[in-house]
C-alpha positions in Angstrom: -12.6 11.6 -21.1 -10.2 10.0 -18.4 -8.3 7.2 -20.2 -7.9 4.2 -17.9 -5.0 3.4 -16.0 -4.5 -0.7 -15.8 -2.4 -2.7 -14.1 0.0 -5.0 -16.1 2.5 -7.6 -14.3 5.5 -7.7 -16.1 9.2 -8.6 -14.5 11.0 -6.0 -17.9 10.1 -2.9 -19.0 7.6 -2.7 -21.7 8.9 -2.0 -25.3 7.4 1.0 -27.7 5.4 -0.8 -30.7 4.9 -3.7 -29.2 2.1 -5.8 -28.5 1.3 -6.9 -25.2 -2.1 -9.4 -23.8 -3.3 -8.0 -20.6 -3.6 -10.6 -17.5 -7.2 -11.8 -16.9 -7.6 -9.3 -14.7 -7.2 -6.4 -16.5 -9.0 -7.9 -19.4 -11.9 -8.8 -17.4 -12.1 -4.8 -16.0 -11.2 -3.8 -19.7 -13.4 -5.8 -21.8 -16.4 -6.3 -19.9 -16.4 -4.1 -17.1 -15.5 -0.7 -19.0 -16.4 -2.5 -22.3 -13.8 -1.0 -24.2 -13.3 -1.2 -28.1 -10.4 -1.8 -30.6 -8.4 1.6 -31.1 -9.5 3.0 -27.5 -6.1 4.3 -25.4 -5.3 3.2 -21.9 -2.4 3.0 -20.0 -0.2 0.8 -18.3 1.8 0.4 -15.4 4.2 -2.7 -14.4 5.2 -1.3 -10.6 8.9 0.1 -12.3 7.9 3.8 -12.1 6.4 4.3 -15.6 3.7 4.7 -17.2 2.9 3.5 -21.1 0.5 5.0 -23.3 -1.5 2.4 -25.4 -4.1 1.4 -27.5 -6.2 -1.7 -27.9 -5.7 -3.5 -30.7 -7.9 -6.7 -30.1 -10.7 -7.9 -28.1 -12.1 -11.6 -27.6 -14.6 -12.4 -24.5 -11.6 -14.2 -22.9 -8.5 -11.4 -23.9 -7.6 -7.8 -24.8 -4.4 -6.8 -26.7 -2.5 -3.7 -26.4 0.3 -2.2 -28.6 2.5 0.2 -26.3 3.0 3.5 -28.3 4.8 5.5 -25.1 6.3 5.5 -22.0 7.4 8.6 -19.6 8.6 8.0 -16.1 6.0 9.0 -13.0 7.4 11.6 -9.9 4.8 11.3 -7.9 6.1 9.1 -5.4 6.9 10.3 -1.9 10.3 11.4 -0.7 9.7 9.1 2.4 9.7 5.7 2.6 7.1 4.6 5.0 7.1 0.9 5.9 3.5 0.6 7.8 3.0 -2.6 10.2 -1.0 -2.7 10.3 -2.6 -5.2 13.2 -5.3 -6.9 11.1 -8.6 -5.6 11.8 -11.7 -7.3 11.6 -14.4 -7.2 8.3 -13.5 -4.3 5.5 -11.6 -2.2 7.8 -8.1 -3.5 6.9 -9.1 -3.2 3.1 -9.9 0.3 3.8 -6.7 1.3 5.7 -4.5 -0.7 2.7 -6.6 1.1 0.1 -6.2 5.3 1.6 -2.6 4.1 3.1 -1.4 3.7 -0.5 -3.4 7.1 -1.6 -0.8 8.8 1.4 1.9 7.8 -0.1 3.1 4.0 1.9 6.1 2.6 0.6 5.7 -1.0 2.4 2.6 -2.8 4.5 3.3 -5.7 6.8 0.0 -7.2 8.4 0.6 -7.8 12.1 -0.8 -11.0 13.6 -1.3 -9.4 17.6 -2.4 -10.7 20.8 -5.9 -8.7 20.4 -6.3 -8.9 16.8 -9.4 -11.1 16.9 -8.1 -12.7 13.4 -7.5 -16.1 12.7 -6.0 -16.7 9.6 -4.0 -19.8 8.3 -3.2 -22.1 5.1 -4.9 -21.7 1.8 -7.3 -18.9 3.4 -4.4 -16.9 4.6 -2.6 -17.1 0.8 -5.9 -15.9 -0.4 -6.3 -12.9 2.0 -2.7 -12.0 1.2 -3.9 -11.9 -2.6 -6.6 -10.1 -2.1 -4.7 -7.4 0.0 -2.2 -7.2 -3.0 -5.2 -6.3 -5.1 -6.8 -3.8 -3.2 -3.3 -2.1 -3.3 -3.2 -2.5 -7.5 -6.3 -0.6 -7.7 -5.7 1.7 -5.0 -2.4 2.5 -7.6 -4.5 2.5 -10.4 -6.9 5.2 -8.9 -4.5 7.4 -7.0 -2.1 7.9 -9.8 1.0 6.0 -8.9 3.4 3.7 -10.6 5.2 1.8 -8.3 3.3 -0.5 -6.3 3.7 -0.9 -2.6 4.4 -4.6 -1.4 2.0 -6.1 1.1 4.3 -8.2 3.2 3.2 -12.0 4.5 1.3 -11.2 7.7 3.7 -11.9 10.8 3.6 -11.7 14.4 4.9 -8.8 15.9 8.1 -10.7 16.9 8.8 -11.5 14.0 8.4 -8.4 12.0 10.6 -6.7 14.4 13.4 -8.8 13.7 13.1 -8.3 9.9 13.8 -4.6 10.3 16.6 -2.4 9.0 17.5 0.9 11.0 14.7 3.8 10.4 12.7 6.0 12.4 10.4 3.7 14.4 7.2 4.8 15.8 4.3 4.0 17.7 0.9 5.6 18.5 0.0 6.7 22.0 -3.1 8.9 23.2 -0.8 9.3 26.9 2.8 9.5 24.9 4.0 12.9 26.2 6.0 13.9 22.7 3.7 14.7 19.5 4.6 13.2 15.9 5.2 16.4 15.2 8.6 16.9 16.5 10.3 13.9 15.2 13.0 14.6 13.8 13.8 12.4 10.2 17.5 12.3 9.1 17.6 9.0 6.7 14.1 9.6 5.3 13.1 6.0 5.9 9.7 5.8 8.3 8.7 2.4 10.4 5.0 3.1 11.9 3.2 0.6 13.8 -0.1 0.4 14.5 -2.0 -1.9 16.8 -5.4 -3.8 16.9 -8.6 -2.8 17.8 -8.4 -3.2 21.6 -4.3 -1.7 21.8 -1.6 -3.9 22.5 -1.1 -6.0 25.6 1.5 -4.2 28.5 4.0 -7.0 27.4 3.5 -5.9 23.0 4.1 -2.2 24.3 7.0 -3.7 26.0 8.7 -5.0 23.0 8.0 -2.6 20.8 9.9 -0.1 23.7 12.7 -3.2 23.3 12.9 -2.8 19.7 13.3 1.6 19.6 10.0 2.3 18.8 9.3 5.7 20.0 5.9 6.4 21.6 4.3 9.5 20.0 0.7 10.9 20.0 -1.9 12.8 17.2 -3.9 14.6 19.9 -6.0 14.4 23.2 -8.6 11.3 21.4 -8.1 7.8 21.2 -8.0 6.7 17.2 -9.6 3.5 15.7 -6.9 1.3 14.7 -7.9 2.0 11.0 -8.0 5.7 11.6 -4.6 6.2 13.7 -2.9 4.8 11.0 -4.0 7.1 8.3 -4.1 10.0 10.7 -0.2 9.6 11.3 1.1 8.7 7.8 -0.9 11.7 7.0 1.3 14.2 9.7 4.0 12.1 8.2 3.9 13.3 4.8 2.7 16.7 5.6 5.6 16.8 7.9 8.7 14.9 6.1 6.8 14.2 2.8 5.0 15.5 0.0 1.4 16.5 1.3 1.0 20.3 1.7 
């Protein structure tokens, strides 16, 4: 039987024989979801690269306690770090492209407010979608294995994202770039990939991103979706530089 891998929020590492109360969250998924039972085992991960054996040692319709009997570190992480700015897509598509980008392997999401983006997103909704992102990722983590969750970024313009960047590889898709992904060459092991919207980016976005060292590459002779360029390329990426082979 799989044991269950939860999320749990915590800013220290968890302590051996010691009792913790899952968020509401997890207790929710826990208790009523997979309807577990006192003295069933799960596992636990805070984000910090390990992962804690447990077992349930209470459970109310409102909370489930664990006592941590374990911990071992996780290596499954990727020896790149790929920070990916996503233009935000319309309906589930963005979920989906946060949800398998994690699966490859991203270090870092930054949703990317564009000129054809067709979003509109502001205030209390905005906080909310921003939320719901981060979640998608948890569970994404939870499925795929992994023990250090990737960060989804406050969603900025292009501009502005640009400006937040340190020095890595920067690239961009192009169906007419004349280079392939496949010859980059990666010396620091640190990835920036960009990805526009649904409709490309305006002449004067593929201007700045050429302002800012963003290298024009291309996957092949077809034009991507948005949602499928991006996991097309970090895909080459870790196949390439990374860890899937």
């Amino acid at each position: 039987m799989r044991i269950p891998r939860i999320y749990h929020p915590a800013e220290q590492p968890l302590t051996i024989a010691t009792q913790y109360t899952l968020s509401d969250d997890a207790a929710n998924h826990v208790g009523r979801v997979l309807r577990m039972q006192v003295g069933d085992p799960l596992q636990l991960f805070t984000g910090n690269g390990y992962l804690y054996t447990a077992v349930i040692t209470t459970v109310s319709k409102k909370s489930v306690t664990v006592e941590v009997n374990d911990q071992q570190m996780v290596t499954n992480e990727s020896p790149i770090a790929v920070h990916l700015g996503q233009a935000i897509s319309r309906g589930d598509r963005m979920d989906f492209v946060l949800q398998k980008s994690v699966e490859l392997g991203v270090t870092s999401i930054t949703p990317l407010f564009t000129e054809r983006c067709g979003v509109k997103l502001s205030g209390d909704r905005l906080e909310k979608k921003v939320q719901q992102w981060q979640k998608i990722v948890i569970a994404a983590c939870e499925q795929s294995g992994r023990a250090r969750v990737p960060t989804v970024h406050h969603p900025v313009t292009l501009a502005a994202w640009f400006a937040q960047l340190e020095p890595a590889l920067r690239l961009t898709l192009d169906p007419y770039a004349q280079r392939p992904l496949r010859e980059m060459e990666l010396i620091d092991r640190k990835v920036q990939l960009v990805i526009g919207p649904e409709g490309g980016f305006t002449e004067e976005e593929v201007a700045l991103t050429a302002a800012h060292d963003f290298i024009p590459v291309k996957l092949g002779p077809r034009v991507l979706r948005t949602e499928t360029a991006a996991l097309a390329a970090l895909s080459v990426l870790q196949y390439q530089f990374g860890d899937l082979s």
